[in-house]
N, CA, C and O atoms as a printed pandas DataFrame, in Angstrom:
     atom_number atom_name residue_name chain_id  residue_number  x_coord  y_coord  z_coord
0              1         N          UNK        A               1  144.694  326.430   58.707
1              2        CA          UNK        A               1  144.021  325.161   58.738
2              3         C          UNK        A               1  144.571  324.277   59.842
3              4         O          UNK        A               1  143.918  323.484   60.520
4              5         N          UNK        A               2  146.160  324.587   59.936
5              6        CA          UNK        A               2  146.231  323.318   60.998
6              7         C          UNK        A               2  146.025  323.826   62.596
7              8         O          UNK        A               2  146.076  323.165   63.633
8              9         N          UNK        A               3  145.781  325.222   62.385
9             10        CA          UNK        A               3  145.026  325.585   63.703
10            11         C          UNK        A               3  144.004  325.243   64.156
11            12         O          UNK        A               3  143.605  325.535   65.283
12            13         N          UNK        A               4  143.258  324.375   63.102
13            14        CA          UNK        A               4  141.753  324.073   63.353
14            15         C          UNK        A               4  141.647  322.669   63.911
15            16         O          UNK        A               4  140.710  322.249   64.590
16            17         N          UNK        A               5  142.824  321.934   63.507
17            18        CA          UNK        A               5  142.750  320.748   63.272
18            19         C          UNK        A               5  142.876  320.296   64.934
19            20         O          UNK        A               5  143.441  321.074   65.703
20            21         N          UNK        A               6  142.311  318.980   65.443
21            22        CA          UNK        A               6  142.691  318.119   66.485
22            23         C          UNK        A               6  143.870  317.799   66.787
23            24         O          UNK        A               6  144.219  317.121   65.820
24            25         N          UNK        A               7  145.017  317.855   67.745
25            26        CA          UNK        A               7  146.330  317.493   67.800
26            27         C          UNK        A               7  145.742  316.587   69.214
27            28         O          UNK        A               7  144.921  316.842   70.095
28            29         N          UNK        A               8  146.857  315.112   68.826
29            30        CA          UNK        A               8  146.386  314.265   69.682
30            31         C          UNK        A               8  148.052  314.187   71.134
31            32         O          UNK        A               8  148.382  313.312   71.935
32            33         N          UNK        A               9  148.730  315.778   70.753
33            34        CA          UNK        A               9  149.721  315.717   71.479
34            35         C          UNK        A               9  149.357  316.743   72.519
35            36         O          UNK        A               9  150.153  316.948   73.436
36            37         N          UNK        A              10  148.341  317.334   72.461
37            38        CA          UNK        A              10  147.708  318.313   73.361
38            39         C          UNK        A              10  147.235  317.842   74.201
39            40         O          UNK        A              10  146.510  318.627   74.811
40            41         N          UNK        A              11  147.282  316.440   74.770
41            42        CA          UNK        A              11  146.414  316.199   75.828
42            43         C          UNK        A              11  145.041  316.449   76.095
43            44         O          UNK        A              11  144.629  316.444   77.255
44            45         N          UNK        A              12  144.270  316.674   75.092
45            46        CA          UNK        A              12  143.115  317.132   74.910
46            47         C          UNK        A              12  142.581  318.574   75.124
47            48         O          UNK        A              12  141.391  318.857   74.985
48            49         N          UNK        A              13  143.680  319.593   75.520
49            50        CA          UNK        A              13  143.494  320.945   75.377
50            51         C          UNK        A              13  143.353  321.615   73.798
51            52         O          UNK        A              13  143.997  321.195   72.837
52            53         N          UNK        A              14  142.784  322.271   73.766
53            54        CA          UNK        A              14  142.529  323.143   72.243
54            55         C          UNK        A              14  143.653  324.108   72.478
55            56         O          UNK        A              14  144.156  324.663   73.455
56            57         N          UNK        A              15  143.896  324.072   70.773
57            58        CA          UNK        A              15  144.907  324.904   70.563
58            59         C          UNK        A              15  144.386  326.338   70.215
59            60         O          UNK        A              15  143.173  326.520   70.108
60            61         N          UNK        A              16  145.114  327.172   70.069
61            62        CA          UNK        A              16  145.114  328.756   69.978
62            63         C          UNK        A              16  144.540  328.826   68.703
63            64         O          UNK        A              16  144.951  327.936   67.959
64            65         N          UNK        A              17  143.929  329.401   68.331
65            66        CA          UNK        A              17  143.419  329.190   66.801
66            67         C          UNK        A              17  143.895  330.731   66.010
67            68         O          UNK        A              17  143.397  331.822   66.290
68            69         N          UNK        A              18  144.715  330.549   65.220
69            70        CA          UNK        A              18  144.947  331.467   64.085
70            71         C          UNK        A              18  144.312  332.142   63.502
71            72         O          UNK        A              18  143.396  331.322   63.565
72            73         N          UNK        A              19  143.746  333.185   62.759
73            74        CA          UNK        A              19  142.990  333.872   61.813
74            75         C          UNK        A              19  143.886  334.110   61.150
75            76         O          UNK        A              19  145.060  333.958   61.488
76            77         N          UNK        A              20  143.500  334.523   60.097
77            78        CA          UNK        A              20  144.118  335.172   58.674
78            79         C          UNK        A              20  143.812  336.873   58.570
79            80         O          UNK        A              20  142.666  337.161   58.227
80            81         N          UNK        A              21  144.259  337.411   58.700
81            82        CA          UNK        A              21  143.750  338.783   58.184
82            83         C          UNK        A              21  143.859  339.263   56.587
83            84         O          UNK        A              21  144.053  338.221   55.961
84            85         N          UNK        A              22  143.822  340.263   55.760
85            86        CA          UNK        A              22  144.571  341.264   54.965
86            87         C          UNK        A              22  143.174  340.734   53.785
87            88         O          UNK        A              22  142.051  340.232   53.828
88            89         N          UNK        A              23  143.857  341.089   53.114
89            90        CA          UNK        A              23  142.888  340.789   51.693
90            91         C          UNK        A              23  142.928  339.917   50.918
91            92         O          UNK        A              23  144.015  339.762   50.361
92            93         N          UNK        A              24  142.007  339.159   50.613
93            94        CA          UNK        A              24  141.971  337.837   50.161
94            95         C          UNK        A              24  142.411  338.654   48.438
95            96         O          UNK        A              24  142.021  339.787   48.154
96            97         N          UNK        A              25  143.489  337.562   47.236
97            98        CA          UNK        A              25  144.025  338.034   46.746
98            99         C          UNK        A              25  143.212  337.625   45.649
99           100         O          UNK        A              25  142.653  336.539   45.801
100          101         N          UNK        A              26  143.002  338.258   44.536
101          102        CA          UNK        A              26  141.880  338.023   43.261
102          103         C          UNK        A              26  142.393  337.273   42.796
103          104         O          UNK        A              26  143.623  337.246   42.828
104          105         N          UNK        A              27  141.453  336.078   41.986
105          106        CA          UNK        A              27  142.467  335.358   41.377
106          107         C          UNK        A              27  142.030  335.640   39.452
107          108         O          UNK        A              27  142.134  334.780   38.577
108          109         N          UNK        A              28  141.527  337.167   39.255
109          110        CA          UNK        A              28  141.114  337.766   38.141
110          111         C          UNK        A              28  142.851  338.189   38.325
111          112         O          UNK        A              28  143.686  337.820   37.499
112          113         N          UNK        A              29  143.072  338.720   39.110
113          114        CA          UNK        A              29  144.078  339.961   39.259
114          115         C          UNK        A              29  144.864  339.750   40.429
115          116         O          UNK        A              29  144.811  340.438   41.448
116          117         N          UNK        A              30  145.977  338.249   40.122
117          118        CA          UNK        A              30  146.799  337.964   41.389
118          119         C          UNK        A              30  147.926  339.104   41.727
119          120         O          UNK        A              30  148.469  339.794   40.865
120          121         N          UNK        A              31  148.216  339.191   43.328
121          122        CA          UNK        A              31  149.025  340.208   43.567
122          123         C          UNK        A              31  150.530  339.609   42.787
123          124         O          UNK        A              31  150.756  338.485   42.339
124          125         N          UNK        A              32  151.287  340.650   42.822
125          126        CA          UNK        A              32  153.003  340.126   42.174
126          127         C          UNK        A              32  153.698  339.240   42.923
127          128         O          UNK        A              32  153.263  339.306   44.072
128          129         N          UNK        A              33  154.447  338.552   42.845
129          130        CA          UNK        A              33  155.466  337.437   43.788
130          131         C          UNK        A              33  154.100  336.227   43.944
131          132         O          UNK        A              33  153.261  335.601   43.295
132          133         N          UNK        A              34  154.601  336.456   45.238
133          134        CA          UNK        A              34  153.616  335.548   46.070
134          135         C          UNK        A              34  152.598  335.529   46.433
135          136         O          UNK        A              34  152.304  336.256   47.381
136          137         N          UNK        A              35  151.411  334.503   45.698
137          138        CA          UNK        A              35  150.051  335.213   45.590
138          139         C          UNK        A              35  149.596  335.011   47.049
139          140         O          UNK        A              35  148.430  335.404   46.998
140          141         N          UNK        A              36  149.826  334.639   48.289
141          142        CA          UNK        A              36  149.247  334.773   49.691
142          143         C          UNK        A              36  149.906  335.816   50.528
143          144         O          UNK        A              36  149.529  336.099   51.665
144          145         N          UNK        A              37  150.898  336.369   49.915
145          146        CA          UNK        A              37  151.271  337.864   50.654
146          147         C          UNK        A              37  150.139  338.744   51.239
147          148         O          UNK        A              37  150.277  339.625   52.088
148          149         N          UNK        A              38  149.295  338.454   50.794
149          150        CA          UNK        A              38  148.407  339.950   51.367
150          151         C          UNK        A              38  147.705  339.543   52.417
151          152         O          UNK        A              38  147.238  340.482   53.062
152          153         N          UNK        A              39  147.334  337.940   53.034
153          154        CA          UNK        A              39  147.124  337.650   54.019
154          155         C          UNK        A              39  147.859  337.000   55.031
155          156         O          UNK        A              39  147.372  336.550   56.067
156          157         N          UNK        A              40  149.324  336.955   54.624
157          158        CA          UNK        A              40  150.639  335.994   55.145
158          159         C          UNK        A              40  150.975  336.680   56.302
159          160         O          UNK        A              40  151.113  337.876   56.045
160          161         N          UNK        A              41  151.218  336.341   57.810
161          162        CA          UNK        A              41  151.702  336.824   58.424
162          163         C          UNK        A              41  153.775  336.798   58.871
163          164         O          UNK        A              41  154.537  337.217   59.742
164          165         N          UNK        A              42  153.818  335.927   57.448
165          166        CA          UNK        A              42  155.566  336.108   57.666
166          167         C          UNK        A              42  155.561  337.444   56.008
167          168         O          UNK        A              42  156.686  337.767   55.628
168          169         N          UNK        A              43  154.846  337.804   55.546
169          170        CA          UNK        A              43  155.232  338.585   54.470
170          171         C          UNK        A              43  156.380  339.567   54.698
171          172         O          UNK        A              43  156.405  340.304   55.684
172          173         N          UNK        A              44  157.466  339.555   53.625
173          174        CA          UNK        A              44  158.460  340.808   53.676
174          175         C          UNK        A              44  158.583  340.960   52.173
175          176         O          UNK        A              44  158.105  340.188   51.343
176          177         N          UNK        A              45  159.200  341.922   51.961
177          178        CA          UNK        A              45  159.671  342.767   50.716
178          179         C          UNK        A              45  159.897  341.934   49.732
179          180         O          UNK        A              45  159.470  342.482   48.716
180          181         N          UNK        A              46  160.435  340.671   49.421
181          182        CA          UNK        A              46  160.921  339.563   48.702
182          183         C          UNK        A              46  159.694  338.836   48.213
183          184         O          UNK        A              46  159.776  338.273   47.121
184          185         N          UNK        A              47  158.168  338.762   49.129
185          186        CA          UNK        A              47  157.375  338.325   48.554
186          187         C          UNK        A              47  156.996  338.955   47.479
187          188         O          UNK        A              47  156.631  338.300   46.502
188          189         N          UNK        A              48  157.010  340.114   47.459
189          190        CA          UNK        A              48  156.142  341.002   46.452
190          191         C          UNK        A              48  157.035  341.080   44.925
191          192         O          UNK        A              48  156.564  341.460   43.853
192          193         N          UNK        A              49  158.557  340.568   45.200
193          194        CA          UNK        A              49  158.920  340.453   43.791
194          195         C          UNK        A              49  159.279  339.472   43.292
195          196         O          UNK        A              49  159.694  339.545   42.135
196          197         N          UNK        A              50  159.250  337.954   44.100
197          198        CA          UNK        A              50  159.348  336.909   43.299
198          199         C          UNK        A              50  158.486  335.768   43.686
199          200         O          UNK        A              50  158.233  335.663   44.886
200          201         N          UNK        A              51  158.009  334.922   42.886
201          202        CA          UNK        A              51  157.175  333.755   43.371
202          203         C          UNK        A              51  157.896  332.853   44.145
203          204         O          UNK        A              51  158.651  332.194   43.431
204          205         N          UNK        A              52  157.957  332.585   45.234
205          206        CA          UNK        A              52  158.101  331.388   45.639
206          207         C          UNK        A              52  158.764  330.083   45.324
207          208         O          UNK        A              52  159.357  330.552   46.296
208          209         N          UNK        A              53  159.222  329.063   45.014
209          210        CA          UNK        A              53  159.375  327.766   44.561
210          211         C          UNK        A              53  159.713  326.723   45.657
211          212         O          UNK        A              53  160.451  327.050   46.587
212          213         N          UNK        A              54  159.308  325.757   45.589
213          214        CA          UNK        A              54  159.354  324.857   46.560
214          215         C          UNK        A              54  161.214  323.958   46.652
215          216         O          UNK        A              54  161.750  323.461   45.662
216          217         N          UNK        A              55  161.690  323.974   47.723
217          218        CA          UNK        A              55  163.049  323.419   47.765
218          219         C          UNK        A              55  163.285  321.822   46.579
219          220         O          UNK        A              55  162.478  320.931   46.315
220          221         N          UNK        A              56  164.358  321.975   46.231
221          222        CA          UNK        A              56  164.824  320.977   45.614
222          223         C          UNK        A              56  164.282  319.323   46.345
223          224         O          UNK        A              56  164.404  318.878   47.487
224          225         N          UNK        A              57  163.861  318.928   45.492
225          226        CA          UNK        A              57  163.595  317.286   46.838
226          227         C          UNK        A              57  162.105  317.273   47.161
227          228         O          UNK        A              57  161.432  316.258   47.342
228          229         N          UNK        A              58  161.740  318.359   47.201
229          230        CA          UNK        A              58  160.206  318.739   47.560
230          231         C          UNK        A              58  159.213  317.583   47.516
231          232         O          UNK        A              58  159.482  316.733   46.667
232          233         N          UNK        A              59  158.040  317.358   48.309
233          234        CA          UNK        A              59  156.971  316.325   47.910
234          235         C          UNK        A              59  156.374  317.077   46.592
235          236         O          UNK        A              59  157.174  317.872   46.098
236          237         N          UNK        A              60  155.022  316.965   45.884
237          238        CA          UNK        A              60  154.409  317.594   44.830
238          239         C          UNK        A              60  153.399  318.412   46.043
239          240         O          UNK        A              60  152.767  319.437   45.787
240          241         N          UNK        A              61  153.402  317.692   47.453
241          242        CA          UNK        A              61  151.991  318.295   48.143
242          243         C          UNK        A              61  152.994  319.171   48.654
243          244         O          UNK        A              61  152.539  319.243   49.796
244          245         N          UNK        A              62  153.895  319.810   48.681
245          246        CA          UNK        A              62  154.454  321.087   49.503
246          247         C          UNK        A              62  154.567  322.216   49.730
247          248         O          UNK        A              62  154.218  322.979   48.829
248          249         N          UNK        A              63  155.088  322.803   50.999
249          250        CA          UNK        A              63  154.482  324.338   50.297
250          251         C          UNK        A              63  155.719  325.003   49.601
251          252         O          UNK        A              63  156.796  324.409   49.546
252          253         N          UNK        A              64  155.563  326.063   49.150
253          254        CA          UNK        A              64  156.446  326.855   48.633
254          255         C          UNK        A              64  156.413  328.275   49.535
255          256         O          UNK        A              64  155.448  328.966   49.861
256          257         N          UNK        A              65  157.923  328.444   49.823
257          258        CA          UNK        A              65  157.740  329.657   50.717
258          259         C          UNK        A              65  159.036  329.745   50.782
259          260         O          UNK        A              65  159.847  328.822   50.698
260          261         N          UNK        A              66  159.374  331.654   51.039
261          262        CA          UNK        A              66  160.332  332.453   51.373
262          263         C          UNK        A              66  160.985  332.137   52.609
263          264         O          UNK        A              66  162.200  332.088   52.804
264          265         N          UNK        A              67  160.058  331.928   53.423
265          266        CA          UNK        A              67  160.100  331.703   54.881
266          267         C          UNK        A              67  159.636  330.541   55.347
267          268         O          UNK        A              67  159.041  330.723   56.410
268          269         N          UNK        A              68  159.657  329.157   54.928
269          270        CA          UNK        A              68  158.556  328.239   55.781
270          271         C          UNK        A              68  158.899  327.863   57.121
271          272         O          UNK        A              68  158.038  327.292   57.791
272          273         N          UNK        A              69  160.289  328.152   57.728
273          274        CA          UNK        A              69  160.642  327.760   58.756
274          275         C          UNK        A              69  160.636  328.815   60.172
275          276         O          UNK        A              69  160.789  328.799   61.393
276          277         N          UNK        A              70  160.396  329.543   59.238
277          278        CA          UNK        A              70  159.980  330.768   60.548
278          279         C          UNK        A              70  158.678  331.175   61.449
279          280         O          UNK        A              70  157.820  331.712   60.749
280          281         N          UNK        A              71  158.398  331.082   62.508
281          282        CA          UNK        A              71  157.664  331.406   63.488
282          283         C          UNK        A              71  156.761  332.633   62.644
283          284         O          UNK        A              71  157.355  333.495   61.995
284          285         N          UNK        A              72  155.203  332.592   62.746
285          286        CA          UNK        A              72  154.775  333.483   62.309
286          287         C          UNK        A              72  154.737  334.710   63.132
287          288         O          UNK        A              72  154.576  335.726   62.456
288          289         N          UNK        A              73  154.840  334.889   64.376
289          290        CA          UNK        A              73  155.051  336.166   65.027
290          291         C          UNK        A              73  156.608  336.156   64.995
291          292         O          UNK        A              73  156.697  336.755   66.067
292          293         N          UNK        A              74  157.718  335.990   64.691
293          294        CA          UNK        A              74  159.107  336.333   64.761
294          295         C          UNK        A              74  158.648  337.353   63.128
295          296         O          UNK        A              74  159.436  338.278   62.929
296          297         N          UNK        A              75  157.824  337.252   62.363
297          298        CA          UNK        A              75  157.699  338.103   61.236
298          299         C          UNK        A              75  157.907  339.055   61.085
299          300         O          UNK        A              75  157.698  339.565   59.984
């Protein structure tokens, strides 16, 4: 989403826009851990066996993630 969005620090160039790949995850039949693993491009081994929780201090709007500080191609 925030690939989509207007950044007013771009000087008016468009940014690179992201896709999502993998399989959108059922929500009859969520995958184990972390239910956006299957389209996450930081996913590793740790998603698939525990959920997530958002850091101590957290807003309520935040995300929860294994990885939130990591570069999605360093993945």
């Amino acid at each position: 989403m925030l690939s989509a969005a207007p950044s007013p620090l771009a000087g008016g160039r468009r940014r690179e826009r992201s896709l999502l790949t993998g399989e959108l995850p059922s929500p009859a039949d969520p995958p184990s851990g972390c239910r956006f693993r299957t389209r996450c491009p930081r996913v590793r081994d740790l998603c698939a066996e525990s959920v997530p929780t958002p850091p101590p201090g957290a807003p309520l709007h935040g995300a929860a993630c294994h990885f939130p500080l990591e570069e999605a191609s360093a993945a």
